[in-house]
N, C-alpha and C positions, 0 to 999 in steps of 0.2 A: 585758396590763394586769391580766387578772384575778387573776395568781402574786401580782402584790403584798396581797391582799386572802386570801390562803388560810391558813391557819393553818400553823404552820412544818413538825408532821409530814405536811400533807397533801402539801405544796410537796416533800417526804423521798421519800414516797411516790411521786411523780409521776415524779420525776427517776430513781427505779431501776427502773420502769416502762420509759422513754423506754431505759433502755441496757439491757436487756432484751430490748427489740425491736432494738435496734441489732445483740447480739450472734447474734441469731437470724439476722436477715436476715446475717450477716456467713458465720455456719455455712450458709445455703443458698445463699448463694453458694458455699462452698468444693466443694459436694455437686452443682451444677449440673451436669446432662447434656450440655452444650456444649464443658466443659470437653474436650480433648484426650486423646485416650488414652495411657495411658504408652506402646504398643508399637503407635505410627503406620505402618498398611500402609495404601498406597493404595488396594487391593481393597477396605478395609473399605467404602470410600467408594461411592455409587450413581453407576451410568452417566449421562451425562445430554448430549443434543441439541446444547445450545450453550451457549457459554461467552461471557458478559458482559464485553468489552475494556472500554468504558467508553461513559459519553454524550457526544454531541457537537452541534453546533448543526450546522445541515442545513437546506440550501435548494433546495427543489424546481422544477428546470428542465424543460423541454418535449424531447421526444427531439428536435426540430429548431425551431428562432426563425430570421424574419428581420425586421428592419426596413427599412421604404422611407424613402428622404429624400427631397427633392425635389433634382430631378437639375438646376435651372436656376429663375432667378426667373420669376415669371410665372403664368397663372390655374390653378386645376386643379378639375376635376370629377369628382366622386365618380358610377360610375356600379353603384352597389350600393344596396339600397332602405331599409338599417337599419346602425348604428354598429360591430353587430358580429353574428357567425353562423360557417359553416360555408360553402367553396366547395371545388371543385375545381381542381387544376393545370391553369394556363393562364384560369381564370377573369380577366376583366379588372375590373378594383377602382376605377381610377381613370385619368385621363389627364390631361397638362395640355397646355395652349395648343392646344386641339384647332380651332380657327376659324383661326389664322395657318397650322398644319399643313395644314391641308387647303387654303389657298388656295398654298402653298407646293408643294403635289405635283402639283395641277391645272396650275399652269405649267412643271412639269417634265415634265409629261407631254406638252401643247403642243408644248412646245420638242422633246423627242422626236419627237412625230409633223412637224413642221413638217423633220426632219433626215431620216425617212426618206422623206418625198414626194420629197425633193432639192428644194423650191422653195428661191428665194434668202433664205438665213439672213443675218444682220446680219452675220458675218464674212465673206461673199462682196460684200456689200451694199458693204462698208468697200473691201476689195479692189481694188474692180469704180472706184468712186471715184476712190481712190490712182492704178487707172490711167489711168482720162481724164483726172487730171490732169497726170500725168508726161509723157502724153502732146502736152499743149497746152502743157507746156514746153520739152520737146523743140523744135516746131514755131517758137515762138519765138525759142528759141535760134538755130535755123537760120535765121531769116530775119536776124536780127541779126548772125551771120558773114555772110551773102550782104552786106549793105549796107556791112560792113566791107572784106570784099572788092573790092564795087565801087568804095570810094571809094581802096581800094591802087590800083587802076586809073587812076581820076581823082580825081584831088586835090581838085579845084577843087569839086566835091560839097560839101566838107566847110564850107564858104563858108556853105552854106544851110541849115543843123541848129547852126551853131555860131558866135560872134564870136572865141571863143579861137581859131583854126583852129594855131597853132603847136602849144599844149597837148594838143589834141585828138591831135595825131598824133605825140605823142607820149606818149599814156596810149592809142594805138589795139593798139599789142604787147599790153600788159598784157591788155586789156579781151580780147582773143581769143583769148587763152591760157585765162583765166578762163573763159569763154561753153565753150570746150571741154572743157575739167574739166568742167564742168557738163552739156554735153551728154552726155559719156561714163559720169557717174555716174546718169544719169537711163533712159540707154538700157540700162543695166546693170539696172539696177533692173527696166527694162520687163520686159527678156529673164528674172529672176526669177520675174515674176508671169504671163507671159506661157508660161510651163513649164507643161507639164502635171505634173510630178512635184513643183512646188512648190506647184501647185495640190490634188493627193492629199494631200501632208504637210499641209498647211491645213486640208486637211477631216480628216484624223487628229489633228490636234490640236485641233480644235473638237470631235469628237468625243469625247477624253479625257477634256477640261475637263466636256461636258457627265455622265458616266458618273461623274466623281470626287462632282458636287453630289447625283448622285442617289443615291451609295453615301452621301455626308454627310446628307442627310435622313432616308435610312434609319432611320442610327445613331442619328438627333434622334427618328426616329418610335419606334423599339423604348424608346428613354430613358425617352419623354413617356408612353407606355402602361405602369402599373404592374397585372402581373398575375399570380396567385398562383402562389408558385412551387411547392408542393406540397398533395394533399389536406388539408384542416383548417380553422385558427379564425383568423381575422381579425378584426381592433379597429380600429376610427378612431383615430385619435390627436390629431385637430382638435378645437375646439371645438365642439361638437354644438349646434345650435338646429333651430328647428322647422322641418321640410321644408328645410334647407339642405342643398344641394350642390356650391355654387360657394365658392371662396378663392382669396383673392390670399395667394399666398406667396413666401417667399426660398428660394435654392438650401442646402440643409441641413436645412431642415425638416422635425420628422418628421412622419408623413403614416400610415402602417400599420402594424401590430404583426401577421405571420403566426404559426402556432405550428404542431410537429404534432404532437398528444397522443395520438398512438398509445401512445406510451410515456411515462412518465416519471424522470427521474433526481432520486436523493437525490445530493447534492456536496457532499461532506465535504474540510475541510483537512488535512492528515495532517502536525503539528507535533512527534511525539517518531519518534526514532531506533526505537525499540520497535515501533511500528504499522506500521513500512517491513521486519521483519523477518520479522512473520506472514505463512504463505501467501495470496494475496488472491485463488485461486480458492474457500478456506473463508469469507471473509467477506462479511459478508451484515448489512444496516441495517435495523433495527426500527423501525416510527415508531410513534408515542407510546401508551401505554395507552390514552390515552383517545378514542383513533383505533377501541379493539376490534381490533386486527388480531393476529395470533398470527405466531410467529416464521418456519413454515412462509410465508406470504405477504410476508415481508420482501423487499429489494429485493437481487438477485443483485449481486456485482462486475462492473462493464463494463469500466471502461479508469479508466487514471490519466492523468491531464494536466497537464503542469509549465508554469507559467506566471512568466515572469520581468518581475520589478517594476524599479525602480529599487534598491531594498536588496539584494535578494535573492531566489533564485528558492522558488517555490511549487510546494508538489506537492496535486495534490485528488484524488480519488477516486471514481468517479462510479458510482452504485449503480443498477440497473433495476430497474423497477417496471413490471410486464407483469401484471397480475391482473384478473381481471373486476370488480375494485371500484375501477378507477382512476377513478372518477367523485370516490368517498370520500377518493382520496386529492389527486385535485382541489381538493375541499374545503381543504384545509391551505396550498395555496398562497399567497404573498402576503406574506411574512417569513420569518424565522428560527425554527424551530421545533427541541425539544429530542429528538434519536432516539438510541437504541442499535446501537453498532456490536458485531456478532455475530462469535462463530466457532462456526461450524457443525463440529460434531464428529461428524455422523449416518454419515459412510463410514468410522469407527474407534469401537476401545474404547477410549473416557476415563473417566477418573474422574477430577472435580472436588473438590478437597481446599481447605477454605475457608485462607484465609494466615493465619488468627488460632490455627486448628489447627495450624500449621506452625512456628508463631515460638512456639507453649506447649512442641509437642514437643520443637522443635530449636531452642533462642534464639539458637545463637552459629553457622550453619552458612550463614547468607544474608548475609553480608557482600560477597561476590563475588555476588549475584545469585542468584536463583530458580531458575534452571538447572540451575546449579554447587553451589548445595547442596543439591538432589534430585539429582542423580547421582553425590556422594560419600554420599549414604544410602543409596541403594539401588539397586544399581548393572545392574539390570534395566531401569531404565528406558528409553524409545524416545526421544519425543517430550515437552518441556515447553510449552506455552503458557501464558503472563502472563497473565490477567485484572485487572480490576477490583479484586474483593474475593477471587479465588480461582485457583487455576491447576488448569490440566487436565493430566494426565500418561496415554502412553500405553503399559501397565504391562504384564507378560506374569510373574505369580508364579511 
């Protein structure tokens, strides 16, 4: 606003000033030190540790997690005295249905001991029954041929038990045929129970049944006892209130969160073709500046782990984190946080040549890639490595 108000050579004035400075700053740029050398050797360039691939988001995992569900509906008691802390493998953390369990084992154990007295168990009890009464059938039977019998003898019997007396004796075949079946499938039977080898298989098979509930309670007792499974940190996962210990829950519910922070892993996604081609015993994940950590203490390469989605499978890359300040790096967990993925160049000579130096020298030579035109330049070269903003070459003049 003020130009309008200035007198017209001062406005003259002003304006050859303004390109003045323009043409200055245009001459120090041309004369800038950054600029590229005409006769680019990579020796010119300084050695240097590690070579900046690029940043990527990174999320900090426990060297070992497990979660507890609950294994079946029903009560569970927390037997730990805080929400969260530090135990040891094998510690027991929680149980459920610990009152029905325990009256559950006491009668298995009964019934044990009641099996090795040999007093009479309920399936000899049943037995023993079955046969007194097979037996008082038996008896029946026979008396009822004996009468049948008698009355084949004399007819005129049949006068006194009956008015039909024609009918009678003639449903008297049938009826004694019948009564014999009968006795013969009863005495069968006796002669069964009445075995001593059918009496052992008896007591082997009441003995089976009872061995199979107790190998099945077992299974229900080791379920119902949740107990830590390795040295480290544990977390409730319930809703916490004052001195409570007790919940009713459903089978799925989570209930514990173990971890073991012996170690920690950085877990990176590895999305370009490029980062799957770098050696991954050189790389190594910086976490963040503002962490303080220096490249030396970054997290070493452990393992890669391909995990397959619905679309398509995933590759991730899991970094260790072993330093006496994993406390610090503790701290970071809990999201996404932004880290540098490194290449450690300290077991070779590199020299790091920035790409903006490379494309002044050589404009037209990286059409095929970073590689391909450093070693149509300079046909010494070993080893290329892509970064970031710069590539490492490893160069022998």
């Amino acid at each position: 606003m003020l130009m309008h108000f200035m007198p017209t050579p001062c406005r003259a004035r002003l304006r050859g000033a303004r390109l003045a400075v323009i043409h200055a700053l245009a001459a120090a740029a041309l004369l800038c030190p950054h600029t590229a050398p005409a006769a680019l050797e990579p020796s010119d360039y300084p050695q240097q540790d590690f070579l900046l691939i690029g940043t990527v988001p990174t999320t900090l995992e426990p060297s070992r997690s497990f979660q507890f569900k609950a294994p079946m509906n029903g009560s569970l008691e927390l037997m730990i005295s805080s929400t969260s802390g530090t135990a040891q493998a094998g510690t027991l953390l929680a149980r459920m249905d610990r009152e029905r369990l325990e009256l559950e084992g006491a009668v298995l154990q009964l019934e044990a001991a009641y099996s090795r007295i040999r007093e009479i168990p309920e399936q000899k009890l049943a037995a023993l029954q079955q046969l007194r009464q097979l037996e008082n059938r038996s008896s029946e039977i026979g008396q009822q041929l004996d009468f049948l019998s008698e009355i084949e003898q004399k007819p005129e019997f049949a006068s006194l038990f009956t008015e039909n007396v024609e009918t009678f004796h003639a449903e008297k075949s049938g009826m004694t045929q019948q009564l014999q079946q009968e006795r013969a499938l009863a005495e069968d039977l006796l002669h069964k129970l009445q075995d001593p080898a059918s009496a052992k298989l008896g007591e082997q098979l009441a003995g089976m049944k009872l061995k199979q509930r107790q190998l099945d309670y077992q299974q229900r007792l080791r379920d119902s006892q949740l107990r830590m499974p390795f040295d480290g940190h544990y977390r409730v996962l319930l809703p916490s209130g004052a001195d409570r210990s007790a919940y009713s829950i459903l089978q799925g519910d989570p209930i514990l969160l173990a971890e073991d922070r012996s170690a920690l892993f950085g877990v990176v996604e590895v999305k370009g073709d490029h980062w799957r081609s770098l050696p991954q015993e050189k790389l190594c994940l910086n976490l963040p500046a503002a962490a303080a950590f220096s490249p030396e203490e970054s997290g070493r390469f452990a393992r890669s782990v391909l995990e397959h989605s619905a679309r398509r499978p995933r590759l991730f890359y899991h970094f260790k984190f072993d330093s006496p300040r994993l406390e610090r790096i503790e701290q970071l967990r809990g999201g996404i946080i932004t880290a540098e993925l490194l290449l450690d160049l300290r077991d070779s000579t590199a020299y790091v040549i920035p790409k903006a130096d490379l494309l002044a020298a050589f404009p037209s030579s990286f059409g095929g890639g970073w590689a391909d035109g450093l070693r149509r330049q300079f046909e010494s070269i070993r080893d290329v490595y892509v970064g970031q903003h710069a590539v490492a070459v490893t160069y022998e003049p």
